[in-house]
C-alpha positions in Angstrom: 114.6 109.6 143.3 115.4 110.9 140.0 114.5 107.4 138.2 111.2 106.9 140.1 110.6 111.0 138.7 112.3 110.0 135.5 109.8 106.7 135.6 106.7 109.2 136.6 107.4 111.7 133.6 107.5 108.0 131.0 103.9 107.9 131.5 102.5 110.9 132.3 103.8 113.0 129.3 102.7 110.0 126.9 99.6 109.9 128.7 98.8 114.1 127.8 99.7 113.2 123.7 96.7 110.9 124.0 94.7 113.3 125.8 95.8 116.0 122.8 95.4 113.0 120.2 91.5 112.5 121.1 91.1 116.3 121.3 92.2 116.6 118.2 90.8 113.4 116.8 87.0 115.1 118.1 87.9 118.2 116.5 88.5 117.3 113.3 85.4 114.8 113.4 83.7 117.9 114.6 84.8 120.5 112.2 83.7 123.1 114.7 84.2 126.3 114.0 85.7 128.1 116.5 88.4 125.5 116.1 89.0 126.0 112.7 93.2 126.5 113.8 93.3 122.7 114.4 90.7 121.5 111.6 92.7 123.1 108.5 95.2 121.4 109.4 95.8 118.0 107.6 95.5 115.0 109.4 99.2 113.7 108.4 100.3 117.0 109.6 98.9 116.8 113.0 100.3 112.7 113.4 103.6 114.1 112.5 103.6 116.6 115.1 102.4 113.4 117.5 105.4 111.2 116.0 107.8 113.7 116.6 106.4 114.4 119.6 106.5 110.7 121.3 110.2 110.3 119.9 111.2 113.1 121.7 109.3 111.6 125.0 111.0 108.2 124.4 114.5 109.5 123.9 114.2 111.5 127.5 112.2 109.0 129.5 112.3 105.8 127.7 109.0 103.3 128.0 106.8 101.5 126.1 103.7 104.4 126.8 105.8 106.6 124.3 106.2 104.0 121.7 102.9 103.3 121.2 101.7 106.9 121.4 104.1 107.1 118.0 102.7 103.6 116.6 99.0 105.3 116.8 99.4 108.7 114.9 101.6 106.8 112.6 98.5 104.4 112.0 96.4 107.4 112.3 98.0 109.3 109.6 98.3 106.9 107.3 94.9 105.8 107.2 93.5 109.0 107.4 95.3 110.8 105.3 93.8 110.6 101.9 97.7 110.8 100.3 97.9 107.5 101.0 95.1 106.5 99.1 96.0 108.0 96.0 99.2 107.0 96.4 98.2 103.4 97.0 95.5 103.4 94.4 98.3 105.0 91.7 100.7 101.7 92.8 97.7 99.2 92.4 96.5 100.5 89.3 100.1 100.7 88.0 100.1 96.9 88.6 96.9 95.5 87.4 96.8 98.1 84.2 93.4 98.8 84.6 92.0 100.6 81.8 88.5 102.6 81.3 86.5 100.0 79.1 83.8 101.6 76.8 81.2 99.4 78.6 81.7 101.6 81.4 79.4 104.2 79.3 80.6 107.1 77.3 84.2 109.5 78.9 84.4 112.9 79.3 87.4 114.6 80.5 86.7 117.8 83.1 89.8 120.0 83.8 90.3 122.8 86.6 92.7 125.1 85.8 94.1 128.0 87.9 95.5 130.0 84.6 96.9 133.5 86.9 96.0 135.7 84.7 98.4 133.9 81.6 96.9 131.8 78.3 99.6 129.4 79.3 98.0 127.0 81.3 96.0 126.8 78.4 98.1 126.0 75.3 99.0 122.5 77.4 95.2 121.3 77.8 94.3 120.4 73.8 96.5 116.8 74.5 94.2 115.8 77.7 90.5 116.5 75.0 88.9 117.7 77.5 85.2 118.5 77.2 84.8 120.5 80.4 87.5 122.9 81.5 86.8 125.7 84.6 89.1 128.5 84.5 90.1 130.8 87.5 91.9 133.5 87.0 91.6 133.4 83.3 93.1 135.6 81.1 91.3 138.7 79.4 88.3 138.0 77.2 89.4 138.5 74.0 92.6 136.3 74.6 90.5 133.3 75.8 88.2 133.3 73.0 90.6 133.9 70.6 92.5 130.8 72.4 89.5 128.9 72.2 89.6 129.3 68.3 92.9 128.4 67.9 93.1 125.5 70.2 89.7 124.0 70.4 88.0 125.1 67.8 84.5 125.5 66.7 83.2 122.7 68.6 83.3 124.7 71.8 81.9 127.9 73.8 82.9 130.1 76.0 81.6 132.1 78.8 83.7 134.6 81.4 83.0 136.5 84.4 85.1 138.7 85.8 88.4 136.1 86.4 86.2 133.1 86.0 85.1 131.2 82.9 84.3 128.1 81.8 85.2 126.4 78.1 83.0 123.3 77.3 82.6 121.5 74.3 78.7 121.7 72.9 76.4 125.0 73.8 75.6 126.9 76.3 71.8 127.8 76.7 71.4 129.2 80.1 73.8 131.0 82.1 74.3 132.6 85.5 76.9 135.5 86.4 77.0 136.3 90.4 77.0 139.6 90.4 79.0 139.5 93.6 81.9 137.8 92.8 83.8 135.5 89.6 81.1 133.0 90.3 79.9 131.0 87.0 76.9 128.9 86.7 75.7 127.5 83.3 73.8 124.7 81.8 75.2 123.2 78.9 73.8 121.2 76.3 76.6 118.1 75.5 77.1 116.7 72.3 76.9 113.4 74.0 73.2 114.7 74.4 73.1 114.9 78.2 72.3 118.6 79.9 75.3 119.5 82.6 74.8 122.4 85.2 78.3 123.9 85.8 79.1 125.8 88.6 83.1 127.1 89.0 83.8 129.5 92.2 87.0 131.2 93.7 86.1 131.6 97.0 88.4 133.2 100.0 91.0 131.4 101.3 90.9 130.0 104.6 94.6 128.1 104.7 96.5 127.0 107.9 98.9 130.1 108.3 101.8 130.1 111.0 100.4 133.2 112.9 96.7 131.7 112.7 96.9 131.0 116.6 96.4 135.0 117.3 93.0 135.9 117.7 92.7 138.4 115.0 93.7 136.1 112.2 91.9 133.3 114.5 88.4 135.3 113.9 89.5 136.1 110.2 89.6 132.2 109.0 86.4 131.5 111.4 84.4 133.9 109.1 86.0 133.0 105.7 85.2 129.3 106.5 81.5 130.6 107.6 80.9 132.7 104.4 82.8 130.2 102.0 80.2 127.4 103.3 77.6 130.1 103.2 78.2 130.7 99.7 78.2 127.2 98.3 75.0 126.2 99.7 73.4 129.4 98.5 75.7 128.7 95.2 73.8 124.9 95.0 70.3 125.7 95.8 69.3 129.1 94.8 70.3 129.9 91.0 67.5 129.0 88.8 69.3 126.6 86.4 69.5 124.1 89.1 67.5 120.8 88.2 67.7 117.5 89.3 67.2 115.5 86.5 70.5 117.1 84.6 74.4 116.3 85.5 75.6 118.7 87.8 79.2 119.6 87.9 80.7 121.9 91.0 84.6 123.1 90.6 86.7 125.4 91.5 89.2 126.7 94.1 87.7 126.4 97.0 91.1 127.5 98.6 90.2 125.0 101.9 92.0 121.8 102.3 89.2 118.8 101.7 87.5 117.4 104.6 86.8 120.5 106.0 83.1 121.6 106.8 82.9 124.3 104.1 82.1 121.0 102.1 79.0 120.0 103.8 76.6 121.5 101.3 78.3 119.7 98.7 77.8 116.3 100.6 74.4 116.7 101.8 73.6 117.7 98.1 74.4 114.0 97.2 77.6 115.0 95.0 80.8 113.5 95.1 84.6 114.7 95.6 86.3 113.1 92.1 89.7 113.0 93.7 88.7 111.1 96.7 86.6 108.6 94.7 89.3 107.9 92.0 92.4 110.4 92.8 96.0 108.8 91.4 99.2 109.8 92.7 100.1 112.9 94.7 96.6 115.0 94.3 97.6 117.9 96.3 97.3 121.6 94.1 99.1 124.6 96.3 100.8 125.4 96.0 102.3 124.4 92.2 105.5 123.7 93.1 105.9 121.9 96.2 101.7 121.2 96.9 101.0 120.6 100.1 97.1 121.3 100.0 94.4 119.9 97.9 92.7 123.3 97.3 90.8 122.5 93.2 88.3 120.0 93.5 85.8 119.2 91.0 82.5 117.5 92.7 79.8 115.7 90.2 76.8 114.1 90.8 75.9 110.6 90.6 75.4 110.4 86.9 78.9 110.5 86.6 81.4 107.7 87.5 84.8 109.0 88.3 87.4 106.8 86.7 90.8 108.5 87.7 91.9 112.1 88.6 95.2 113.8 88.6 96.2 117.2 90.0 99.5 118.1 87.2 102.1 120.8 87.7 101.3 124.3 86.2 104.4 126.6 86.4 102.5 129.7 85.4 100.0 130.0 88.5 100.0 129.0 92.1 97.9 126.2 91.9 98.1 122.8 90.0 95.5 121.5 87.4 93.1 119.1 87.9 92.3 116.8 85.4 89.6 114.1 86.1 88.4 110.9 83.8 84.8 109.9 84.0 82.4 108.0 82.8 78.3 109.1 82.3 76.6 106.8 83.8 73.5 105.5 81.4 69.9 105.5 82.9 68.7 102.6 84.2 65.0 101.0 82.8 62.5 99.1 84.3 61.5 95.6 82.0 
């Protein structure tokens, strides 16, 4: 009697992790709101709770029905997981030595830096060149322009407002401060003689959190992920500087892990996530010290070719830095 139970528990517990597998699966294909608790979290995160989960079932019951309940979230997570990408695409191009060729059309370095309040994060940037560089929680006006000096020189401007700020090399010649928030947009005129539209946010965070199953904090991440999406769309389509024909560059901490729906304006705007086109190595930013979310992002639009992007340690904030490589694409002519 206790086999034949023992034999009926070695399929039907397998059998309800593939029920919760496709559940979850639907969800996070979904990104429906009201289950934002199971879309923040990552996809590896979830096919390790399966994994351990079907162990567990095969070391009580035995059978095959366990077994491959583990072989499918392990295939699930890593192809889904965009870790494994980066990770894969930082070991290829580690073999082949591939190298940005100036065919490829001119390089332009865009950094996203989370400085918490300090001019450290700062002082390490000059090595990278960089010709874009978004700044949350920047330090105090004065400090950054006098940094700016010193570091980068005349070549550049400034701009800051409130804890956001933006450092690019060429001239700014329109400009946008939200009056709401740290929200930045600008247009920039490039010595490279292209126009960019730059818009850098810090926008709530909406992060899996261990007490997020309780219906207060439940509703609390539902309407951070609503407003945060709410936000960037209005961020994209309603400041005045926005034009098609320029380069338009959309960073930031978005403080939601990638994938999530808060990033549907951004897709349906035709731009592109640089980490996810061209990310190397371990690209997750939060937090800085052992990162377990990709939180920075930078987005561009199609006149821009991302090359490579990395997301490097900064001990004085929270939150890594992300440094992408790209290349402006050059118009294409009719003969």
């Amino acid at each position: 009697m206790l086999r034949k139970f023992q034999q009926f528990l070695a399929t039907f517990v397998p059998a309800w992790l593939l029920v919760a597998y496709f559940a979850v699966m639907v969800s996070m294909l979904n990104r429906w709101d009201g289950l934002v608790m199971i879309t923040l979290v990552p996809i590896w995160a979830w096919a390790a709770i399966g994994m351990l989960a079907a162990t567990l079932s095969w070391i009580l019951f035995r059978g095959i029905p366990s077994i491959v309940v583990f072989c499918l979230c392990l295939i699930t997570g890593v192809i889904c997981s965009e870790e494994t990408h980066s990770l894969t695409r930082e070991l290829v191009n580690k073999i082949s030595s591939n190298e940005i060729s100036e065919a490829d059309g001119p390089m332009i370095t865009i950094i996203n830096v989370n400085c918490g309040g300090t001019e450290a994060p700062l002082s390490k940037l000059a090595a990278d060149k960089p010709d874009i560089i978004t700044i949350q929680k920047a330090p105090a006006e004065e400090d950054l322009i006098a940094l700016k000096n010193e570091i980068f020189g005349d070549g550049y401007s400034v701009i800051i407002n409130r804890s956001n700020a933006i450092i690019a090399k060429g001239k700014f010649i329109a400009e946008i401060r939200e009056p709401e928030s740290a929200t930045l947009h600008v247009r920039l005129s490039h010595p490279s003689k292209k126009i960019f539209d730059i818009t850098t946010v810090d926008l709530s965070y909406c992060v899996p959190r261990m007490d997020m199953w309780q219906p207060k904090v439940w509703n609390q991440l539902t309407e951070a992920r609503i407003q945060n999406r709410r936000l960037i769309r209005s961020y994209l389509g309603e400041n005045s500087i926005k034009k098609s024909s320029v380069i338009r560059v959309f960073t930031g901490g978005f403080n939601t892990p990638p994938g999530d729906d808060v990033f549907r304006p951004l897709i349906t705007n035709d731009l592109k996530d640089v980490f996810l086109e061209a990310g190397l190595s371990w690209g997750n930013t939060y937090p800085s010290d052992y990162p377990n979310l990709r939180l920075d992002q930078i987005w561009v639009s199609d006149q821009l070719k991302p090359q490579s992007a990395r997301a490097k340690l900064n001990p004085d904030a929270f939150h890594r830095t992300v440094v992408a490589k790209l290349t402006i694409e050059e118009e294409k002519t009719d003969n």
